[in-house]
ZALOFI-156754 format. One record per residue (C-alpha): residue number from 1; x, z, y. Coordinates in pm, 1 decimal. Each point is the difference from the previous one (the first is absolute). Layout:
{k: NUM px: X pz: Z py: Y}
...
REM end
This chain:
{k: 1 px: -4457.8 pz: 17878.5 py: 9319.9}
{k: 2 px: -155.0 pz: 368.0 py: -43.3}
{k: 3 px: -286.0 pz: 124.4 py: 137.7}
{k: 4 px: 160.3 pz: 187.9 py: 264.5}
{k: 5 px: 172.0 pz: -294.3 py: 129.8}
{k: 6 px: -306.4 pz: -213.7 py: -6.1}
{k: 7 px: -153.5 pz: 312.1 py: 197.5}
{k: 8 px: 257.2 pz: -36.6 py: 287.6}
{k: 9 px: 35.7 pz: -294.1 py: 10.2}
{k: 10 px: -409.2 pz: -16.0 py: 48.0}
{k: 11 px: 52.3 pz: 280.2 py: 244.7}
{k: 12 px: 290.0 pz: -236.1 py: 235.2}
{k: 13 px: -294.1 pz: -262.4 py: -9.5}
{k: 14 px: -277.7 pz: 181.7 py: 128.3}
{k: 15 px: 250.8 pz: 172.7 py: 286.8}
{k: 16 px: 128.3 pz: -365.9 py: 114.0}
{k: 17 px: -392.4 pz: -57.9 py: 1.4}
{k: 18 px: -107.6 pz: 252.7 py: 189.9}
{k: 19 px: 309.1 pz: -6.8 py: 235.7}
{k: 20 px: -112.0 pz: -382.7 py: 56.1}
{k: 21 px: -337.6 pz: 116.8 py: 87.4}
{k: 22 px: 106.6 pz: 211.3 py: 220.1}
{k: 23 px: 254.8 pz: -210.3 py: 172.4}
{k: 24 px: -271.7 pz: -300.6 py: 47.3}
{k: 25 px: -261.2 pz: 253.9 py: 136.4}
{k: 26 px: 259.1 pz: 165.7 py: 243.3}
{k: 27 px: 74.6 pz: -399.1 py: 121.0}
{k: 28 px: -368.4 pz: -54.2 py: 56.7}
{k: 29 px: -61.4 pz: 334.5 py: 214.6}
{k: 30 px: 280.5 pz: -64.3 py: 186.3}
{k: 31 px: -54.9 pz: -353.6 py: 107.9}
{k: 32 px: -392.5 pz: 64.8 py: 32.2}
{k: 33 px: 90.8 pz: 351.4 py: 199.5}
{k: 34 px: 228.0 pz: -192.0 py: 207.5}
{k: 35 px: -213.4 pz: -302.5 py: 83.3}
{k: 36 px: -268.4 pz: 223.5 py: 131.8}
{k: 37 px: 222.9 pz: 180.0 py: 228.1}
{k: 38 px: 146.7 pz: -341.2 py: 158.9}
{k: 39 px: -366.3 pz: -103.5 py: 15.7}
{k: 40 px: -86.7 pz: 336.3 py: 164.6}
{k: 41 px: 282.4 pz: -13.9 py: 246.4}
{k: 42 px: -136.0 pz: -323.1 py: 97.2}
{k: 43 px: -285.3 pz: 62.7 py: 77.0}
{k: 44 px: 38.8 pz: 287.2 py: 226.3}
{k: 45 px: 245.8 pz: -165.1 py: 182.0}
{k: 46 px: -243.7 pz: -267.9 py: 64.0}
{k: 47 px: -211.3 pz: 291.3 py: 141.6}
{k: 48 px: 255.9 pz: 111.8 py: 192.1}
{k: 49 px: 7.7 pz: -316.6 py: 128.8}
{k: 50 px: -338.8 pz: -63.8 py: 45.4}
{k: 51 px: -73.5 pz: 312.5 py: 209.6}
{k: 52 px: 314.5 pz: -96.4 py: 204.8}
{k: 53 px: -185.4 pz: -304.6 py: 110.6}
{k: 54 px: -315.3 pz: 169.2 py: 91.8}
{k: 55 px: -211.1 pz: -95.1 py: -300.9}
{k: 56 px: -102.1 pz: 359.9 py: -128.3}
{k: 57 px: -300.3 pz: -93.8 py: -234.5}
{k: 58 px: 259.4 pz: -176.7 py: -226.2}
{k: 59 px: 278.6 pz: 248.9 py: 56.1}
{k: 60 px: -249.3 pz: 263.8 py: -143.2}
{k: 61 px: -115.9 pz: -257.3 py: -299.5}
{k: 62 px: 366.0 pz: -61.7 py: -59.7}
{k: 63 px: 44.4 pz: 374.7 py: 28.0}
{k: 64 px: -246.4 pz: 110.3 py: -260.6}
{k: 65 px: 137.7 pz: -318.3 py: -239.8}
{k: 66 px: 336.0 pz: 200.1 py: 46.8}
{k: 67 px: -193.3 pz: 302.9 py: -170.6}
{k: 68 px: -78.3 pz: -163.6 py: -223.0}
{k: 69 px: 251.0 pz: -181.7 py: -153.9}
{k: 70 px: 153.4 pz: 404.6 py: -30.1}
{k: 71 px: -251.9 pz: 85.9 py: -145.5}
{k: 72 px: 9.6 pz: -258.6 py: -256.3}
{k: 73 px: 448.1 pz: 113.8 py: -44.3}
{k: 74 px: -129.9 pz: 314.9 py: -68.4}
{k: 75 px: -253.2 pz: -41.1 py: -238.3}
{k: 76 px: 229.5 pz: -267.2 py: -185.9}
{k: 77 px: 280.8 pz: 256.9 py: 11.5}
{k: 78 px: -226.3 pz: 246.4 py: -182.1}
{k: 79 px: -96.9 pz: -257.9 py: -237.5}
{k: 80 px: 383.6 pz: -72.0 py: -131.4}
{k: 81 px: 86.1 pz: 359.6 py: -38.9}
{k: 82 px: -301.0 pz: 54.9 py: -185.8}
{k: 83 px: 91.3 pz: -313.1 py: -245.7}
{k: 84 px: 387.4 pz: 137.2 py: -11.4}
{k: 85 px: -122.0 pz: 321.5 py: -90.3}
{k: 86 px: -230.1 pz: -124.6 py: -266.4}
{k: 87 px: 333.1 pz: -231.0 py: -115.7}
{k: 88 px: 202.8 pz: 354.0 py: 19.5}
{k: 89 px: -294.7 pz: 166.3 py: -230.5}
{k: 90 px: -30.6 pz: -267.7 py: -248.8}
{k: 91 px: 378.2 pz: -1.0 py: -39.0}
{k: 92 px: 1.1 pz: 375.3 py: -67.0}
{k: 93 px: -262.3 pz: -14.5 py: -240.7}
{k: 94 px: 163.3 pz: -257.4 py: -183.6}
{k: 95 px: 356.6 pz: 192.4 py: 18.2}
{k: 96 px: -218.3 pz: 300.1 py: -141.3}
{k: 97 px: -143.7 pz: -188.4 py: -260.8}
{k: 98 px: 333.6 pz: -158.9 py: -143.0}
{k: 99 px: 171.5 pz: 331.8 py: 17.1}
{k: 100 px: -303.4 pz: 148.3 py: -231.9}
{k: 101 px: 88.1 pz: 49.4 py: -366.5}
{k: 102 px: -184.6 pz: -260.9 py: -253.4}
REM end
């Protein structure tokens, strides 16, 4: 084997790596992203609930539990782009470094 094949072939490894990465943190957003939405849409429909039968102190704790379940999405959702972009960097770093003369 030469060196440039043991260079590509080192090169296929680290992409199925990386794509496998990438793949299992995709999976774990998603699921995690999705549970707290169900959870969310729970719970204000239990305040919906709630305040249809007159008890308006727990509507409005249900209410602000709604919040902040989105809240939590969001800042979740900000957290797995920032870790896909640091998986996009890293990847392009590496590319940059394999393409580099020795």
């Amino acid at each position: 084997m030469t060196r440039k094949q043991i260079a590509k072939s080192g090169e296929r490894f680290h992409f199925a790596l990386y794509k496998q990465e990438r793949l299992r943190q995709a999976t774990w957003s998603f699921n995690l992203l999705i549970g707290l939405n169900v959870a969310s849409a729970l719970v204000s429909f239990v305040g919906v609930l709630l305040l249809l039968f007159g008890d308006a102190s727990a509507a409005a704790v249900t209410t602000v539990s709604g919040l902040t379940f989105g809240t939590v999405n969001t800042y979740w959702l900000k957290c797995f782009q920032d870790v896909n972009n640091r998986l996009d960097d890293t990847n392009n770093n590496s590319e940059k470094e394999s393409n580099e003369p020795n």
